[in-house]
C-alpha positions as CSV (number, residue, x, y, z in Angstrom):
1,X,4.7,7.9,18.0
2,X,0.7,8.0,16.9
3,X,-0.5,7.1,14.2
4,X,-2.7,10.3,13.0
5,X,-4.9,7.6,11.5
6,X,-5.6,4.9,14.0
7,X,-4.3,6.1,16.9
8,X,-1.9,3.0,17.2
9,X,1.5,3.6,19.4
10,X,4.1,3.0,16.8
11,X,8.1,2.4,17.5
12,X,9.1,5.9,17.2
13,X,11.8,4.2,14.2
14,X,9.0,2.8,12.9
15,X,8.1,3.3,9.4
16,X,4.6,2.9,8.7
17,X,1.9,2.1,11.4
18,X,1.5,-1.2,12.7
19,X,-2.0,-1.2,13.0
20,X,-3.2,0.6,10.1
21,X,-0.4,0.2,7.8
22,X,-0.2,4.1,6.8
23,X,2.9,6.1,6.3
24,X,4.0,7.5,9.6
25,X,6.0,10.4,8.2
26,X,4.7,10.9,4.8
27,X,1.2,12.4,5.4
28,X,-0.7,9.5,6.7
29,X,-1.1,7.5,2.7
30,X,-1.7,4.1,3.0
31,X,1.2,2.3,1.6
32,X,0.2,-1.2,2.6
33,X,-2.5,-3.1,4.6
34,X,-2.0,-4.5,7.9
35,X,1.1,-4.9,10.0
């Protein structure tokens, strides 16, 4: 799936974005930085 944020092509299992770190289904927060 994309990432709302970065636009990054993320597993669609995937958790949080592996290029901008953000939540994936939570609203887009950043959680973390980086991968």
């Amino acid at each position: 799936m994309h990432c709302d944020r970065c636009g990054v092509e993320n597993p669609e299992e995937a958790v949080y974005c592996t290029g901008c770190g953000s939540t994936l289904h939570g609203g887009g927060d950043i959680v973390k930085t980086g991968p």
